[in-house]
CHARMM-style PDB file with segment names, atoms N, HN, CA, C and O in Angstrom:
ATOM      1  N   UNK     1     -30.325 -11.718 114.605  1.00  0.00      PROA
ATOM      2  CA  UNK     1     -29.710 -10.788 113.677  1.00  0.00      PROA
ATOM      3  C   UNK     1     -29.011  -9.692 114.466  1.00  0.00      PROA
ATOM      4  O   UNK     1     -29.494  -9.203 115.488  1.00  0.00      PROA
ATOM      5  N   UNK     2     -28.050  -9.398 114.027  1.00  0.00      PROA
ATOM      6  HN  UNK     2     -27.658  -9.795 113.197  1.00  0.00      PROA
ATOM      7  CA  UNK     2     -26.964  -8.078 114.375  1.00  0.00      PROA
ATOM      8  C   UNK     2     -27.486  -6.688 113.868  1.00  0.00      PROA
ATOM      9  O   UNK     2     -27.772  -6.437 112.697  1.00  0.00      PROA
ATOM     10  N   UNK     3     -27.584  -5.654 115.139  1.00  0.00      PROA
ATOM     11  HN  UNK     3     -27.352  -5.858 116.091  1.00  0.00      PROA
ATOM     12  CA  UNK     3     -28.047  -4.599 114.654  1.00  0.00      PROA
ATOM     13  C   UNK     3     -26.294  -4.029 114.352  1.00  0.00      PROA
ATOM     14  O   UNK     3     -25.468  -4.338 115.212  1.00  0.00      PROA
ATOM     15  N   UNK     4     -25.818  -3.204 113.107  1.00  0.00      PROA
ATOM     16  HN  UNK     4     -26.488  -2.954 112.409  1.00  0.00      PROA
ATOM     17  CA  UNK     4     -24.801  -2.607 112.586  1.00  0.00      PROA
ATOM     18  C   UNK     4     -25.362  -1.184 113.100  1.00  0.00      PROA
ATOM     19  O   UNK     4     -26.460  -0.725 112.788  1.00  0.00      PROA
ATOM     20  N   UNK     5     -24.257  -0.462 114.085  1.00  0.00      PROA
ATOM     21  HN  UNK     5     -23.365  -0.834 114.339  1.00  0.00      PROA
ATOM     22  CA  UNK     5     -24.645   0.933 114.354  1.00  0.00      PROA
ATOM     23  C   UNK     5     -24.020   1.784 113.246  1.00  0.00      PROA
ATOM     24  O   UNK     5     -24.551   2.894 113.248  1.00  0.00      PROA
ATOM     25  N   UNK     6     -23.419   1.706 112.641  1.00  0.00      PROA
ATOM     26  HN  UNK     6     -22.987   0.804 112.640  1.00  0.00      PROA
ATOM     27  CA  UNK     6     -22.491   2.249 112.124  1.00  0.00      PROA
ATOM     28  C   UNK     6     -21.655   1.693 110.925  1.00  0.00      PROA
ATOM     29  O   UNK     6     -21.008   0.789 111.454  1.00  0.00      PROA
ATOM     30  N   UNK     7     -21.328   1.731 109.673  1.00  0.00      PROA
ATOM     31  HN  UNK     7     -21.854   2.466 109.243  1.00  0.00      PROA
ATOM     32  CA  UNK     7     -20.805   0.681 109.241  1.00  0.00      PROA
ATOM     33  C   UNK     7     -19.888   1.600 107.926  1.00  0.00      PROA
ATOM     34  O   UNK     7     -20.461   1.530 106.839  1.00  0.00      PROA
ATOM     35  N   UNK     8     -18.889   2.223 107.925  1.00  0.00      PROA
ATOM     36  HN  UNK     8     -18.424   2.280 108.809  1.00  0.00      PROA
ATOM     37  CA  UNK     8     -17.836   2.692 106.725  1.00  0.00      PROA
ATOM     38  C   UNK     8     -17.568   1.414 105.471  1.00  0.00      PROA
ATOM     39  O   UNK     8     -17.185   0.263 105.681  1.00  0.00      PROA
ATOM     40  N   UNK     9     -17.786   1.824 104.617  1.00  0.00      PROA
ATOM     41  HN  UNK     9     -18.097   2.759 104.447  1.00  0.00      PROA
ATOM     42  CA  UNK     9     -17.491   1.361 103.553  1.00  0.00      PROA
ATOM     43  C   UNK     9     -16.286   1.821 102.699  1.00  0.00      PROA
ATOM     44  O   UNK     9     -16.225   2.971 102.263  1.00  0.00      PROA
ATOM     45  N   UNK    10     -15.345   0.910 102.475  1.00  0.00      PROA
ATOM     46  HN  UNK    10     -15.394  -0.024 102.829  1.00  0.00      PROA
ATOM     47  CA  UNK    10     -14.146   1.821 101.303  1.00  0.00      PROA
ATOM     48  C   UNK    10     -14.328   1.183 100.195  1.00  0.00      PROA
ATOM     49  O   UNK    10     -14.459  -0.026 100.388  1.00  0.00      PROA
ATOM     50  N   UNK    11     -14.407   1.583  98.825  1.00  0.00      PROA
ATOM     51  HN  UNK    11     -14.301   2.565  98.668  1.00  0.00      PROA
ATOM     52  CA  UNK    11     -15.129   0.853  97.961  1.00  0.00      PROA
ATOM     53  C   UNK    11     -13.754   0.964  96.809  1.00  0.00      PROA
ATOM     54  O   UNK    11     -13.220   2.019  96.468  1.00  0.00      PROA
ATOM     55  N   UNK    12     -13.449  -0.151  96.434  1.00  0.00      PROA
ATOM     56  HN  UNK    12     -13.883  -1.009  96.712  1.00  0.00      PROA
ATOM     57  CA  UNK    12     -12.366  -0.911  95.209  1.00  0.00      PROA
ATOM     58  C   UNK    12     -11.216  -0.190  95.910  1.00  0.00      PROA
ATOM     59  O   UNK    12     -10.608   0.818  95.551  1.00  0.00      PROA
ATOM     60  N   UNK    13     -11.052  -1.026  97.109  1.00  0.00      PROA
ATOM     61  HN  UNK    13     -11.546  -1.845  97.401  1.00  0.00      PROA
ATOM     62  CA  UNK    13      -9.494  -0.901  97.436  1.00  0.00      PROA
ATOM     63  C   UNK    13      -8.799  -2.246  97.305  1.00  0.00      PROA
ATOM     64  O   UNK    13      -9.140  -3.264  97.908  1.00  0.00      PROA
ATOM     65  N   UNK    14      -7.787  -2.140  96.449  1.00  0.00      PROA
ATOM     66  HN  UNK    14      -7.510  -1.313  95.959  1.00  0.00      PROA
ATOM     67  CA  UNK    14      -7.125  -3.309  95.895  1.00  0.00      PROA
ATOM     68  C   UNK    14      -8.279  -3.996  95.345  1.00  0.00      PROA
ATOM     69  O   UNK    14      -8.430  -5.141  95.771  1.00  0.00      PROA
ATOM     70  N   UNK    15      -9.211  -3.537  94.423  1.00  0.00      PROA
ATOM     71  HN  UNK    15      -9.088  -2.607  94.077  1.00  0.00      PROA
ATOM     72  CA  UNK    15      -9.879  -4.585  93.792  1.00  0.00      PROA
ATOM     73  C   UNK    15     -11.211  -5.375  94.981  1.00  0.00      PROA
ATOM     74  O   UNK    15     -11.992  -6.244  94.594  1.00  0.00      PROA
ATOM     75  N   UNK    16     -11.185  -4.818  96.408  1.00  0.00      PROA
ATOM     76  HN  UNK    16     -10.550  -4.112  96.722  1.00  0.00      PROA
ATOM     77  CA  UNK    16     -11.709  -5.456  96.871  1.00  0.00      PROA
ATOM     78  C   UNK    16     -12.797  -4.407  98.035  1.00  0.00      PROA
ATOM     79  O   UNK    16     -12.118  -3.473  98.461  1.00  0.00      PROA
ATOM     80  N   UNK    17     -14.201  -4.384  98.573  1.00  0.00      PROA
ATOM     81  HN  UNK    17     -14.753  -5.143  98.226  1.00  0.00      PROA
ATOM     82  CA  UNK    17     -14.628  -3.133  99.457  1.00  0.00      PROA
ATOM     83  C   UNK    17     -14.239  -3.632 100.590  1.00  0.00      PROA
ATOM     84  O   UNK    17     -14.180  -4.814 100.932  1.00  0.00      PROA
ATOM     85  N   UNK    18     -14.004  -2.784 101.101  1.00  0.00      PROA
ATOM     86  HN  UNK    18     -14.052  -1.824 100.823  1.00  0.00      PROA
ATOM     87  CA  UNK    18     -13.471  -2.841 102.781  1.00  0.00      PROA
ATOM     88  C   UNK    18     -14.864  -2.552 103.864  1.00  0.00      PROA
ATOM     89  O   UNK    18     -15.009  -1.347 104.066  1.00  0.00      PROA
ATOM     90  N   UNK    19     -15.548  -3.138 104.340  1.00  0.00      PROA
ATOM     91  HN  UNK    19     -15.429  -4.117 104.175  1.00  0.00      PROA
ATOM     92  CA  UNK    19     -16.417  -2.771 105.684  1.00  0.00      PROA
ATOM     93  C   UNK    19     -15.684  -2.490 106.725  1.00  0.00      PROA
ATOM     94  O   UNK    19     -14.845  -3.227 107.243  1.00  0.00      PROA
ATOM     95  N   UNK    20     -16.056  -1.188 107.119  1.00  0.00      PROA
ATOM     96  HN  UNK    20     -16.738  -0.589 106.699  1.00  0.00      PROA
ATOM     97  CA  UNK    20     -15.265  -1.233 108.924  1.00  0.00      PROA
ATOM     98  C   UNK    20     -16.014  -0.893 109.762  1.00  0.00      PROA
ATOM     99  O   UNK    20     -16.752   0.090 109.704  1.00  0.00      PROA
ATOM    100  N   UNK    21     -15.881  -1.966 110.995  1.00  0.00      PROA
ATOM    101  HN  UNK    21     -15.281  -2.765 111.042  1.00  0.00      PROA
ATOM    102  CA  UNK    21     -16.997  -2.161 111.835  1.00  0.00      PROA
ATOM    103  C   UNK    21     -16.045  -1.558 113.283  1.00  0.00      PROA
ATOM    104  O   UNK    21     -14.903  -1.098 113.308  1.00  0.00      PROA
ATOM    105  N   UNK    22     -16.989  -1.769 114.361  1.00  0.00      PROA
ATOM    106  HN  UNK    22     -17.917  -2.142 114.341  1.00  0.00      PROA
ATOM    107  CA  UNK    22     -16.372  -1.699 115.403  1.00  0.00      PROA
ATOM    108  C   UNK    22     -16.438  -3.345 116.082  1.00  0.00      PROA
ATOM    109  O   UNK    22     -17.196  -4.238 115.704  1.00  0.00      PROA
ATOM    110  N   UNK    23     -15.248  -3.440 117.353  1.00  0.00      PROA
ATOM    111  HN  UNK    23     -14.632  -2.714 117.659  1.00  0.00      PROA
ATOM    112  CA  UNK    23     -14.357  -4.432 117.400  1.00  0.00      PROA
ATOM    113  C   UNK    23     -16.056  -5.331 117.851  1.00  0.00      PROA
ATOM    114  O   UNK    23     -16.442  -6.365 117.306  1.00  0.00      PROA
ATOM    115  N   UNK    24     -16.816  -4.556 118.974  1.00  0.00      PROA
ATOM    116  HN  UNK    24     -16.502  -3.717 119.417  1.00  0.00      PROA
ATOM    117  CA  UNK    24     -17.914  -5.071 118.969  1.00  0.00      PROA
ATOM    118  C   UNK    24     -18.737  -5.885 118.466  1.00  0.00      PROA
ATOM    119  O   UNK    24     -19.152  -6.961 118.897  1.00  0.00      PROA
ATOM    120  N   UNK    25     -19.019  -5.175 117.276  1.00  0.00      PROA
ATOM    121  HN  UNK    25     -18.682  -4.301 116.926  1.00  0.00      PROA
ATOM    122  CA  UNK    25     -20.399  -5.310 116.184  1.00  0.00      PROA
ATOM    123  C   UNK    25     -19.217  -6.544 115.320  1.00  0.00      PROA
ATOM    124  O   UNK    25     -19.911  -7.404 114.778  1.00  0.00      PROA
ATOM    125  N   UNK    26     -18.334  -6.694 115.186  1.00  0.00      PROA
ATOM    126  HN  UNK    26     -17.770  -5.996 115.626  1.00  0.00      PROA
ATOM    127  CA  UNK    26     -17.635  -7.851 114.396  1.00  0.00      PROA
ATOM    128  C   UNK    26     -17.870  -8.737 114.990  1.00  0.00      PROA
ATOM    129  O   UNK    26     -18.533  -9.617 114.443  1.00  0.00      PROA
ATOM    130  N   UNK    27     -17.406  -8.925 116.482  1.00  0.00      PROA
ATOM    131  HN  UNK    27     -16.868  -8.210 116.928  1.00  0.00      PROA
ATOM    132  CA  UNK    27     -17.804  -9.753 117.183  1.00  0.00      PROA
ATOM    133  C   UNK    27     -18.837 -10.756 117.638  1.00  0.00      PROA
ATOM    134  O   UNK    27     -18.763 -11.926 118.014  1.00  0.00      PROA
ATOM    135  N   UNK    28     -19.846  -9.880 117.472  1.00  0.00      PROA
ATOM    136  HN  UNK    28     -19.906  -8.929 117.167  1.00  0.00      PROA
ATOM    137  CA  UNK    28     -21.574 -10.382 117.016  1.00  0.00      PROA
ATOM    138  C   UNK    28     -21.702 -10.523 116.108  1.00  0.00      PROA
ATOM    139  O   UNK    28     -22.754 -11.127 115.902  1.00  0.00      PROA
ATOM    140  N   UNK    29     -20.917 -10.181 114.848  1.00  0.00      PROA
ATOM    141  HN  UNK    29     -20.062  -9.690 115.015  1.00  0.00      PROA
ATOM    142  CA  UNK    29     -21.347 -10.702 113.659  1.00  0.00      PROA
ATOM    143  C   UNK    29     -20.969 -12.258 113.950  1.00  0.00      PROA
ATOM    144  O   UNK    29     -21.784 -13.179 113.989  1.00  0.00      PROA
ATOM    145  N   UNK    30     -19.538 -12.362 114.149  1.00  0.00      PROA
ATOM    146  HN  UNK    30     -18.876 -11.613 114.117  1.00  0.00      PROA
ATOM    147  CA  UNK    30     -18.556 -14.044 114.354  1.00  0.00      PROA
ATOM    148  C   UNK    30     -19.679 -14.644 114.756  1.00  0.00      PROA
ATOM    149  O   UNK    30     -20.054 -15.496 113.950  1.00  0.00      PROA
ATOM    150  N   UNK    31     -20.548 -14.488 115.967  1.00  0.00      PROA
ATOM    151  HN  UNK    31     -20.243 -13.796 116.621  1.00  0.00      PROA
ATOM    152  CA  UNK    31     -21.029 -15.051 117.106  1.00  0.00      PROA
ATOM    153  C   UNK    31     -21.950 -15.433 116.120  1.00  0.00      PROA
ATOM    154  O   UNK    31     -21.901 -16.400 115.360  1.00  0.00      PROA
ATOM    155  N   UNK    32     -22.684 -14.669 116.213  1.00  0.00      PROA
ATOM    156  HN  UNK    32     -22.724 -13.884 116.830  1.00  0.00      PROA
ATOM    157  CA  UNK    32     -24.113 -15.283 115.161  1.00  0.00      PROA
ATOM    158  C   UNK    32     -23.889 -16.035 113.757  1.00  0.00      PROA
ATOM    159  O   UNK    32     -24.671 -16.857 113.280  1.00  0.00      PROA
ATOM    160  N   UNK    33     -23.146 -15.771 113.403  1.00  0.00      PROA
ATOM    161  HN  UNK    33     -22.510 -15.103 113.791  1.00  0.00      PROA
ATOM    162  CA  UNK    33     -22.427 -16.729 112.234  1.00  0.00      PROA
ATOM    163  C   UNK    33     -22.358 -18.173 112.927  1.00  0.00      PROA
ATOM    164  O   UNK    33     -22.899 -19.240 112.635  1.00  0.00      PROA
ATOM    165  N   UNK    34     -21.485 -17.799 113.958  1.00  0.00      PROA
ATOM    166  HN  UNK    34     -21.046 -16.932 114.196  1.00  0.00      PROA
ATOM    167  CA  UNK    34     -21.163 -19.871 114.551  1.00  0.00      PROA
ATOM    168  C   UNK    34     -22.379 -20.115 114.616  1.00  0.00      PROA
ATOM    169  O   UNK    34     -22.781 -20.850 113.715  1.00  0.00      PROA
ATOM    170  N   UNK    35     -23.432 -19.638 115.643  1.00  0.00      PROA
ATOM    171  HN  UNK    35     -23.105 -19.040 116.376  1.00  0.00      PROA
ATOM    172  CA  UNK    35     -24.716 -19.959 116.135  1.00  0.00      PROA
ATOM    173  C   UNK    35     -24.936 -20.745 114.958  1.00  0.00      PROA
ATOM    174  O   UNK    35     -24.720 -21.941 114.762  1.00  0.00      PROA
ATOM    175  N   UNK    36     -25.424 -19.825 114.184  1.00  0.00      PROA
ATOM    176  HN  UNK    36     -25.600 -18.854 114.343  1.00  0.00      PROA
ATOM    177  CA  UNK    36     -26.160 -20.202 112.908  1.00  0.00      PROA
ATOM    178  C   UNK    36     -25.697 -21.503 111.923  1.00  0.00      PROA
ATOM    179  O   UNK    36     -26.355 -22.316 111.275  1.00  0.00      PROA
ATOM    180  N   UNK    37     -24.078 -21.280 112.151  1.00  0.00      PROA
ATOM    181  HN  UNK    37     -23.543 -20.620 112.678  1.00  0.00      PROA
ATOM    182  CA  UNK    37     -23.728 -22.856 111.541  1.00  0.00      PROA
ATOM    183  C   UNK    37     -23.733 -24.007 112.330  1.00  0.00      PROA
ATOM    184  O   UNK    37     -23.356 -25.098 111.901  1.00  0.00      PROA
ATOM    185  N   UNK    38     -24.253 -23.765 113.774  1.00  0.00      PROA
ATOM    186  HN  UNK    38     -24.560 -22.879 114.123  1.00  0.00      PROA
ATOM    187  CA  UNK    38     -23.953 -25.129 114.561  1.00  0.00      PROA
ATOM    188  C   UNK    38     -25.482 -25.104 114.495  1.00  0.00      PROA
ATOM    189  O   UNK    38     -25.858 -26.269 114.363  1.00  0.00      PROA
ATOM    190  N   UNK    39     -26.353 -24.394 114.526  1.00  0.00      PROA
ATOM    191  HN  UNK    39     -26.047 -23.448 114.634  1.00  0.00      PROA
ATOM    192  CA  UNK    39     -27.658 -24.774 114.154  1.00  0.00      PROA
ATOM    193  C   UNK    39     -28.035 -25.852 113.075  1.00  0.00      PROA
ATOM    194  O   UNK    39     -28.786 -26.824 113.154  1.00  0.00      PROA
ATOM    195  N   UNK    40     -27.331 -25.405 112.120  1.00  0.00      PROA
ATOM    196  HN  UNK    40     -26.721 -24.616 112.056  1.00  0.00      PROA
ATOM    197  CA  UNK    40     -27.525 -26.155 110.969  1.00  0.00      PROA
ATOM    198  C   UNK    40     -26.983 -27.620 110.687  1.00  0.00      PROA
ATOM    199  O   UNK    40     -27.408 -28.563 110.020  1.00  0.00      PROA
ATOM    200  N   UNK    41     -25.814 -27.400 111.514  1.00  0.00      PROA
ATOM    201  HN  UNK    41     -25.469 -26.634 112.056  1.00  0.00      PROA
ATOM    202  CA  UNK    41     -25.160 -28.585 112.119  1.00  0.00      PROA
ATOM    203  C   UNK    41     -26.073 -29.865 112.894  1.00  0.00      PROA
ATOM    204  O   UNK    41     -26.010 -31.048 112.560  1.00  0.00      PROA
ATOM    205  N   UNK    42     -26.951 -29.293 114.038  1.00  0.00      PROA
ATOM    206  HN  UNK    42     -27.003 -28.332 114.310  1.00  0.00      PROA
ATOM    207  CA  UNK    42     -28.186 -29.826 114.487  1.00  0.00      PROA
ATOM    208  C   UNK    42     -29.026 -30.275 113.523  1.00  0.00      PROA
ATOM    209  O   UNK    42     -29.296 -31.468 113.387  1.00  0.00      PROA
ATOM    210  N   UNK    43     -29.392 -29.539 112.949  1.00  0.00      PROA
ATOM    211  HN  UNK    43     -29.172 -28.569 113.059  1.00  0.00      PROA
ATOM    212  CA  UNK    43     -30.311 -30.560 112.085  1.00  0.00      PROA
ATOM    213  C   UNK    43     -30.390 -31.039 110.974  1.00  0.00      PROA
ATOM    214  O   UNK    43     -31.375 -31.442 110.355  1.00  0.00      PROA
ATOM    215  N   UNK    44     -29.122 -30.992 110.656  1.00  0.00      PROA
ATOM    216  HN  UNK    44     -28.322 -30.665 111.159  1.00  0.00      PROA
ATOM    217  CA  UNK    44     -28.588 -31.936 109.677  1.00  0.00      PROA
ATOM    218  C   UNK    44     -28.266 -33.765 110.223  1.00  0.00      PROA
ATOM    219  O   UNK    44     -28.315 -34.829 109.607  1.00  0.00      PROA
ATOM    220  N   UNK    45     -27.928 -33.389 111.705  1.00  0.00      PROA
ATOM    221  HN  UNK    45     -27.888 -32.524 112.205  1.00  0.00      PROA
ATOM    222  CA  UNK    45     -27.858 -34.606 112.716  1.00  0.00      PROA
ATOM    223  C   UNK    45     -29.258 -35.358 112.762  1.00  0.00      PROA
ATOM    224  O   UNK    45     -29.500 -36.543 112.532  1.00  0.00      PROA
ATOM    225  N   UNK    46     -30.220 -34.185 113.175  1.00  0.00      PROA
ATOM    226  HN  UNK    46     -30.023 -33.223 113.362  1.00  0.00      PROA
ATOM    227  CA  UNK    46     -31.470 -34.644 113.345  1.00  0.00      PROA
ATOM    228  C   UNK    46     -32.175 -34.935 112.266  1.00  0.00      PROA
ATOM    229  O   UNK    46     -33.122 -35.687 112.498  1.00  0.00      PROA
ATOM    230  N   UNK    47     -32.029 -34.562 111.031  1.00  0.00      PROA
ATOM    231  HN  UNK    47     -31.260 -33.951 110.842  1.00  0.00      PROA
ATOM    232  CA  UNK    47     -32.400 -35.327 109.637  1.00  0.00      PROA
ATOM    233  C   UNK    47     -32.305 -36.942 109.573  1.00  0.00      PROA
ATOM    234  O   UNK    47     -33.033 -37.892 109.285  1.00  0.00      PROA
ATOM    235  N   UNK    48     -30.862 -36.675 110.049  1.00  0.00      PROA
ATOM    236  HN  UNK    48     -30.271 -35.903 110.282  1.00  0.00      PROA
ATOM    237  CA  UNK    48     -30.330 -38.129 109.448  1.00  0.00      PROA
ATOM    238  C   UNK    48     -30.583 -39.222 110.220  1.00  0.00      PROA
ATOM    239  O   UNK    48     -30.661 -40.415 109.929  1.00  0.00      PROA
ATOM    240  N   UNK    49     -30.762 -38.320 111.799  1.00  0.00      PROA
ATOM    241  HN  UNK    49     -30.699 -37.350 112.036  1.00  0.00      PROA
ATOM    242  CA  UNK    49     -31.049 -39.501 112.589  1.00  0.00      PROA
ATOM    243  C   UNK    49     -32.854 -39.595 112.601  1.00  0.00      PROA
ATOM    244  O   UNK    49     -33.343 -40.540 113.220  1.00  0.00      PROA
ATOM    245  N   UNK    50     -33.556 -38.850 112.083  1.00  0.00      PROA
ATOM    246  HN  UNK    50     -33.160 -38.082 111.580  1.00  0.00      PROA
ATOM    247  CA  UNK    50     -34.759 -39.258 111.431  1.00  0.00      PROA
ATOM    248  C   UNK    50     -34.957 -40.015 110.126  1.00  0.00      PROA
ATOM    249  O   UNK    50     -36.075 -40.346 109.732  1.00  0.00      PROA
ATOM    250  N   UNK    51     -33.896 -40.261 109.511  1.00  0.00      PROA
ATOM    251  HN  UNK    51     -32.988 -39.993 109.831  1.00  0.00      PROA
ATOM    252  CA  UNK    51     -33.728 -40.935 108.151  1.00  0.00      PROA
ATOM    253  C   UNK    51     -33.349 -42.488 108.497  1.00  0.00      PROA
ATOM    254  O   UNK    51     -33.611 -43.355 107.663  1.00  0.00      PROA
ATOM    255  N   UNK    52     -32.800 -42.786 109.595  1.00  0.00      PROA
ATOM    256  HN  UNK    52     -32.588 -42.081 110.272  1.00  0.00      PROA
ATOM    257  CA  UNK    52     -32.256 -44.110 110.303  1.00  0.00      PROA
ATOM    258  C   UNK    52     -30.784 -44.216 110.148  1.00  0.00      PROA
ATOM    259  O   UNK    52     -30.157 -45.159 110.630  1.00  0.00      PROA
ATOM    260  N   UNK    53     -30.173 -43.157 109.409  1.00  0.00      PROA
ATOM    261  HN  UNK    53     -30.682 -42.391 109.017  1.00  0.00      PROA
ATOM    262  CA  UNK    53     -28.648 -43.127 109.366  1.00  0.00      PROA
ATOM    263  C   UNK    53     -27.805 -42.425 110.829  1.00  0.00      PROA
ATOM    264  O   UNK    53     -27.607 -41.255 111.158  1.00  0.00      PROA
ATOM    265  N   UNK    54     -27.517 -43.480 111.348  1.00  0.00      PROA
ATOM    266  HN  UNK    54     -27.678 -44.430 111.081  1.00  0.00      PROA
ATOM    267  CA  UNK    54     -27.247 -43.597 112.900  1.00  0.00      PROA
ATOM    268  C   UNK    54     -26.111 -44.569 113.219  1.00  0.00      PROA
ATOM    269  O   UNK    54     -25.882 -45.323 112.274  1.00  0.00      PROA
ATOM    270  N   UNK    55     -25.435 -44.733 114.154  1.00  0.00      PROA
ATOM    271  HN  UNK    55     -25.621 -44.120 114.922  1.00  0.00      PROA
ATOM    272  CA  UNK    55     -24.598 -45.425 114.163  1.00  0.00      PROA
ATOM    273  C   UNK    55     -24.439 -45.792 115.694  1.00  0.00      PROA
ATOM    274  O   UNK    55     -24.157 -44.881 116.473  1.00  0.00      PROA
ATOM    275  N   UNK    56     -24.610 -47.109 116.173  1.00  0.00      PROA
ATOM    276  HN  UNK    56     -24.839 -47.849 115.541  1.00  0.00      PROA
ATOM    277  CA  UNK    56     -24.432 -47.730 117.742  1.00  0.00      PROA
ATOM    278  C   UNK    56     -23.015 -48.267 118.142  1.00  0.00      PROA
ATOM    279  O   UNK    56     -22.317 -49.054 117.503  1.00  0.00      PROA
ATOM    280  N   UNK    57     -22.786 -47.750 119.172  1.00  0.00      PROA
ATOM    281  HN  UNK    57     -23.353 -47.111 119.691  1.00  0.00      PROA
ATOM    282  CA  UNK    57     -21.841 -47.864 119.826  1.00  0.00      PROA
ATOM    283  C   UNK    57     -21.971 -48.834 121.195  1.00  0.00      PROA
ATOM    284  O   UNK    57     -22.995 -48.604 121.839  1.00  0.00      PROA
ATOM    285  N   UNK    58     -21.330 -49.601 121.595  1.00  0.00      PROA
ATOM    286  HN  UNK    58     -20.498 -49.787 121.072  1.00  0.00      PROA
ATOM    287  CA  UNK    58     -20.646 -50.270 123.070  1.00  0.00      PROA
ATOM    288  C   UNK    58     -20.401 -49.341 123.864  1.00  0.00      PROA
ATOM    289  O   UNK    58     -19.499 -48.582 123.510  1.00  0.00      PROA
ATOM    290  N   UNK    59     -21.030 -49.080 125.083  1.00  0.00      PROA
ATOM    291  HN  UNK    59     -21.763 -49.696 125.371  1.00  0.00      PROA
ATOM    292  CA  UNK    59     -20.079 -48.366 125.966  1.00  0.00      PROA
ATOM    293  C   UNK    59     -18.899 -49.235 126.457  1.00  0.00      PROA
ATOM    294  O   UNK    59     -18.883 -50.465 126.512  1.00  0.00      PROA
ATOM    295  N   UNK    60     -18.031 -48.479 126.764  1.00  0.00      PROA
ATOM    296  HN  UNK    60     -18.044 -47.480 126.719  1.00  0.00      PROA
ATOM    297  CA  UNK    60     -16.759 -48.888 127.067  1.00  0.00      PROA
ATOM    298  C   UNK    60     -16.488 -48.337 128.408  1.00  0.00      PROA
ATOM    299  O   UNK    60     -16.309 -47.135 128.604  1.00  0.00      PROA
ATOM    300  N   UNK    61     -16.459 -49.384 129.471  1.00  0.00      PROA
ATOM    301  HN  UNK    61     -16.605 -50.360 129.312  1.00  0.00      PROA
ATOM    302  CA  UNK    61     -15.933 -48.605 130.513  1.00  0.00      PROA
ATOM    303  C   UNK    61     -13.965 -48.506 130.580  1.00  0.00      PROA
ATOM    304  O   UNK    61     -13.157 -49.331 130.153  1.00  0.00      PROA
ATOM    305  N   UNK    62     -13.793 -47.615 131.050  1.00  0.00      PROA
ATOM    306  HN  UNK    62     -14.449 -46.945 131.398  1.00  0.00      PROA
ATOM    307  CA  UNK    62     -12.534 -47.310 131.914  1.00  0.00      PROA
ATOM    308  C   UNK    62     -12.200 -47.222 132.961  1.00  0.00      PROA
ATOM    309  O   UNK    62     -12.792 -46.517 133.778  1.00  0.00      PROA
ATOM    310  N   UNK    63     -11.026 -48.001 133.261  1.00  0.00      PROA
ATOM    311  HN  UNK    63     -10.546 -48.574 132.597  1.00  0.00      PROA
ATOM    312  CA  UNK    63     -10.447 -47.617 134.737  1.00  0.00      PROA
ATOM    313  C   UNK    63      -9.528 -46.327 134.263  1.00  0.00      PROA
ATOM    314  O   UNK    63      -8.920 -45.926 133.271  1.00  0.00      PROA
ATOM    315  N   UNK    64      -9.942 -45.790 136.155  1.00  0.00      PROA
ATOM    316  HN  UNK    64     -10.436 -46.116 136.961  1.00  0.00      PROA
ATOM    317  CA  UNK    64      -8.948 -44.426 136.238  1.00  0.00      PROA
ATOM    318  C   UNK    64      -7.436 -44.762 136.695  1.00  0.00      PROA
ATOM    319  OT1 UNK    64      -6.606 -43.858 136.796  1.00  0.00      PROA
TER     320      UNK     64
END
């Protein structure tokens, strides 16, 4: 979790609130956001490949 030092609020501008962060603390927000969706990403993999829904492949070699 992201500690927010600081966090301005503008409230119903254009219909919509504005948070303003620093360039920082956005940044860690992004970050932990991906984390958190490639986490989920993982074990949604690992579900399925505990469920037997898997798929085998040939290796294929190549010349360089």
């Amino acid at each position: 979790m992201v500690a927010v030092k600081q966090a301005n609020v503008v409230q119903n501008y254009a219909d919509a609130d504005i948070v303003i962060l620093s360039r920082e603390e956005f940044e860690e927000l992004q970050k932990s956001k991906h984390n958190e969706e490639y986490l989920a990403k993982l074990d949604r993999g690992f579900k399925q490949a505990k469920e037997g829904n898997i798929i085998y492949h040939d290796i294929i070699e190549v010349d360089d």
